[in-house]
N, C-alpha and C positions, 0 to 999 in steps of 0.2 A: 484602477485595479492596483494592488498593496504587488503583486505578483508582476511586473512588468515582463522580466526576462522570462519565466514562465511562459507568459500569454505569446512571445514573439516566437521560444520556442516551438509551441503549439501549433501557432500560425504557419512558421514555416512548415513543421511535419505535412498538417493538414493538406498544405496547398501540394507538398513533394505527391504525396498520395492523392490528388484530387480526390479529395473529399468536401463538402460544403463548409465555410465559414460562418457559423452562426450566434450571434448573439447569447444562445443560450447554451451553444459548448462553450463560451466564455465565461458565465455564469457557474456551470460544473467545476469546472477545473476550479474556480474560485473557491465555491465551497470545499472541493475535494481537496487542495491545498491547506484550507486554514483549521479544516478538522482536526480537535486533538488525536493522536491514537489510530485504533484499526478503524475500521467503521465497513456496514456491508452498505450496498448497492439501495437498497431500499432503507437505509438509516439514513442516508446521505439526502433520496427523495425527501423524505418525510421532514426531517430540517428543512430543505429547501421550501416544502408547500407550506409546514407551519410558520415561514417567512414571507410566505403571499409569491413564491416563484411560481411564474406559469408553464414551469418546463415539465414536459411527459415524464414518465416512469422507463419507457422507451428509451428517449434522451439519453436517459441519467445514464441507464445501461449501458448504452453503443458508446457516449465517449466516454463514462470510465474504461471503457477498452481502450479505445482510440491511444487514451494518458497512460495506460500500462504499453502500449509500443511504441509509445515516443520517451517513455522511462521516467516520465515524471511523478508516476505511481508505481507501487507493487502489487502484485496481485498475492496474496496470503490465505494458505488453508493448515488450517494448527489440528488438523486429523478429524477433525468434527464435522465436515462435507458444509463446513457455510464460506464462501468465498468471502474474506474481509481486504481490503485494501490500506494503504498508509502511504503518506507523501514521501518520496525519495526527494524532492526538492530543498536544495538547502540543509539535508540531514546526513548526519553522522552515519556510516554501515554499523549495523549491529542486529546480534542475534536474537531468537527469543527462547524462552525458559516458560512452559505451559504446566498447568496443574489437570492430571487428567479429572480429578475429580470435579472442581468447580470450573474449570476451563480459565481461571486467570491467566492474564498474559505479563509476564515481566521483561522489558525490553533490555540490554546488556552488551560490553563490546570486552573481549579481551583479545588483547595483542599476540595469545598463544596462538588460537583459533585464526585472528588473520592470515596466517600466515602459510598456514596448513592448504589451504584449498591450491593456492599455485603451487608450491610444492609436491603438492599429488598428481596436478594437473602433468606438469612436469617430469614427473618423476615416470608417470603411465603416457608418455608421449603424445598428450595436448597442450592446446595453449589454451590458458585461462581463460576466461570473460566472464562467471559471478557464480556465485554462492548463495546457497539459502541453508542456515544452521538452526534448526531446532528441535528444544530439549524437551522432552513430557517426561514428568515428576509427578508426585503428589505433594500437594503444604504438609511440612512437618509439624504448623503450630493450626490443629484443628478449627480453634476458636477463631480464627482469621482465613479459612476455608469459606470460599463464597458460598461454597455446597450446603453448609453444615446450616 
């Protein structure tokens, strides 16, 4: 596996939470790691079977949870009620920027916005621990509207 520290993370969580160690939560998190982009629950299945995986539908389900609370995933909803996920491993924080019309996603980090969230957190008497920042827009250039 290309994902070493990953998979021991995993491993460890699993075993803290007695849960099973299996073969084919090995296999998820693989996939679920090296996908570009968002991707939902049954996009991630569907690659997996068009690649002859024998893992359930089920499976895919339970540990892409498992990988959203051991934080190797995020779980993402851009207001459209479809759960998509993205690998937190290895990647940069950064926000998104959604088009309500054709639902694009643009991924983005600026330095102002980091900083904001401890600051509030702070400033209303908590203590930090994460952020989720996103923008719904429309495309201002039509012709480049996935909608259109």
């Amino acid at each position: 596996m290309k994902n070493e520290k990953a998979e021991e993370i995993f491993r460890k969580f699993l075993k803290q939470g007695k849960n099973r160690i299996t073969p084919e939560r090995f296999e998820v998190l693989e996939y679920a790691l090296e996908h570009e982009g968002h991707f939902g629950a049954d996009d991630l299945y569907i690659k997996m079977k068009n690649a002859k995986s024998r893992v359930s539908r089920a499976t895919v389900y339970n540990t892409l949870e498992l990988l959203v609370q051991c934080e190797l995933i995020s779980k993402r909803n851009f207001g459209d009620n479809i759960t998509r996920y993205e690998s937190n491993y290895k990647k940069q924080t950064h926000d998104h920027l959604i088009c309500v019309d054709c639902g694009k996603i643009v991924e983005f980090s600026d330095p102002r916005i980091k900083k904001l969230p401890e600051q509030i957190s702070d400033d209303l008497g908590f203590e930090f621990d994460s952020y989720s920042f996103n923008i719904f827009a429309r495309c201002k250039n039509k012709k480049n509207c996935k909608n259109q």
